[in-house]
N, C-alpha and C positions, 0 to 999 in steps of 0.2 A: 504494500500500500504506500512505502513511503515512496517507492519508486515510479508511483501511478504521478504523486504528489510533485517530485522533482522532474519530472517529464512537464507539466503543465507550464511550472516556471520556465524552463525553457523550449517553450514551445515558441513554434514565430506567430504573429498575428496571421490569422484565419486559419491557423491547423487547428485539425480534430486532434482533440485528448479524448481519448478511450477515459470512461465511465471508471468510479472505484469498484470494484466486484460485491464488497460486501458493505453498501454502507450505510447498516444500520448493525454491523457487526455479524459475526458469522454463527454467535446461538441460535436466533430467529430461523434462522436456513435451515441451521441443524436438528433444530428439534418439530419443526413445519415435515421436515422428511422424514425424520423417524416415523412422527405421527400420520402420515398419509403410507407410508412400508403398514405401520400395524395396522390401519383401517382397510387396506389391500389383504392382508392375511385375514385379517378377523369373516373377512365375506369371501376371503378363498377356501378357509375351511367349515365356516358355518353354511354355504352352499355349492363351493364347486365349481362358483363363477368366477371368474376373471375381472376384477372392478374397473369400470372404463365410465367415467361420467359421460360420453355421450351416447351410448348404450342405454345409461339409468336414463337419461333425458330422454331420450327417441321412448322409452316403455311408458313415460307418459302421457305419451298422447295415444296409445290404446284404450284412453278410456272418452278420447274423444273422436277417433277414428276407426274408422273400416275398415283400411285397406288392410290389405292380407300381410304386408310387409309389419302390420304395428299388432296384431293379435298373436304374433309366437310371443308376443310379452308377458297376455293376459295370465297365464297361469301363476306367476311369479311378480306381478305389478307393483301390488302390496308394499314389498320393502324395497323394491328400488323409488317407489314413491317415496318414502319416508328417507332414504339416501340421499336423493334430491334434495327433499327441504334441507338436510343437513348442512348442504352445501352452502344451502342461500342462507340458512342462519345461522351457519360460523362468520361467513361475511359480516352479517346483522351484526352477532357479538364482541366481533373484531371493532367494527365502525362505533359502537355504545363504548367499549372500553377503552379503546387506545386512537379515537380519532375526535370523540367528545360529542359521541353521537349521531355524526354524520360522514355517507360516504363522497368524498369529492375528488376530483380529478379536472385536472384540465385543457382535457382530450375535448374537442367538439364534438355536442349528442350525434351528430352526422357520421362521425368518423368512427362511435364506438359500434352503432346501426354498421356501416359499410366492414367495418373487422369483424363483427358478430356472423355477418353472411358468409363474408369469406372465410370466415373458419370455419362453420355449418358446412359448406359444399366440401372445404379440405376435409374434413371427417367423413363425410361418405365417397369421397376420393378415395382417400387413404382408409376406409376399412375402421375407423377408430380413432381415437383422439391419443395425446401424448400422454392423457393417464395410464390408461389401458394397455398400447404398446410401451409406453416409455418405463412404468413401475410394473405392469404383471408380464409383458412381453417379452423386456429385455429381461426381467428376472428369473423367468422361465429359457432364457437361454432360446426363446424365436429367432430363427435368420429373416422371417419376414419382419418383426417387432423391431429389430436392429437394424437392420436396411432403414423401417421405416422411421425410426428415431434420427438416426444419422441424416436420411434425407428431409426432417421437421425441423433440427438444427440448421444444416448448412442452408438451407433457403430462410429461415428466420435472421440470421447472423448476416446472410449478403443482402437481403432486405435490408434489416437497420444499419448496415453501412452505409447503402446505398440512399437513404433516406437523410441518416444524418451528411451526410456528402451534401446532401442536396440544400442542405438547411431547413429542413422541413419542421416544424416541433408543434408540441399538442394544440 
């Protein structure tokens, strides 16, 4: 970190300085992944499945859809319902505790809408989202989960080069 730090001092006017990795410190990281590693076992061994939020996501709309692709849900809906809310109320939690109640950002509503879709189609692109491949995929030792990790990496990383190159910011 301190070398992220001395790089910035001598940077020339208009280069890009790479980001500090960790900066709000590296427990938060470490213990956010132990805890999503235990919640990944905890539903690999209480059912068998492979936890992938966009999996749990797509099984709730078999309770407001037809098509044939959302009822192989129905039998099993239940608790991937109740995994979902999870999700949206650790955010909740997080936002009341540690941000004083509110979540903010200062992404445009526009921009979070247009990443929102284009992750939506990259998941049914890619089969699954980087929960699913990247925590139950690559840790089952998948060559498809690790292909597809390494390929949600390298195109995330030359995106946001690519973007901050450009000057683009929230």
């Amino acid at each position: 970190m301190l070398e992220i730090a001395l790089f910035a001092e001598l940077a020339a006017p208009g280069q890009v300085v790479p980001a500090e990795p960790f900066p709000n410190g590296i427990s938060r990281y470490a213990i956010g992944g132990l805890l999503v590693g235990l919640g990944a076992v905890v539903i690999y061994l209480g059912t068998g499945i492979a936890a992938g939020a966009s999996t749990f996501l797509e099984s709730t709309l078999s309770y407001v859809s037809d098509q044939s692709r959302f009822k192989q849900y129905r039998g099993s809906r239940d608790w991937r319902v109740v995994f979902t809310l999870g999700i949206i109320l650790g955010a909740a939690v997080y936002a009341v505790f540690w941000q004083g109640g509110t979540w903010t950002t200062d992404v445009q509503p526009w921009r979070l809408l247009l990443g929102g879709v284009l992750v939506g189609i990259g998941t049914r692109v890619g089969k699954g989202c980087t929960s699913g491949h990247g925590v139950c995929g690559v840790g089952s030792a998948s060559k498809t989960s690790i292909v597809g990790v390494i390929t949600f990496l390298t195109v995330a990383i030359v995106t946001a080069q690519i973007v901050q190159a450009m000057g683009v910011s929230p």
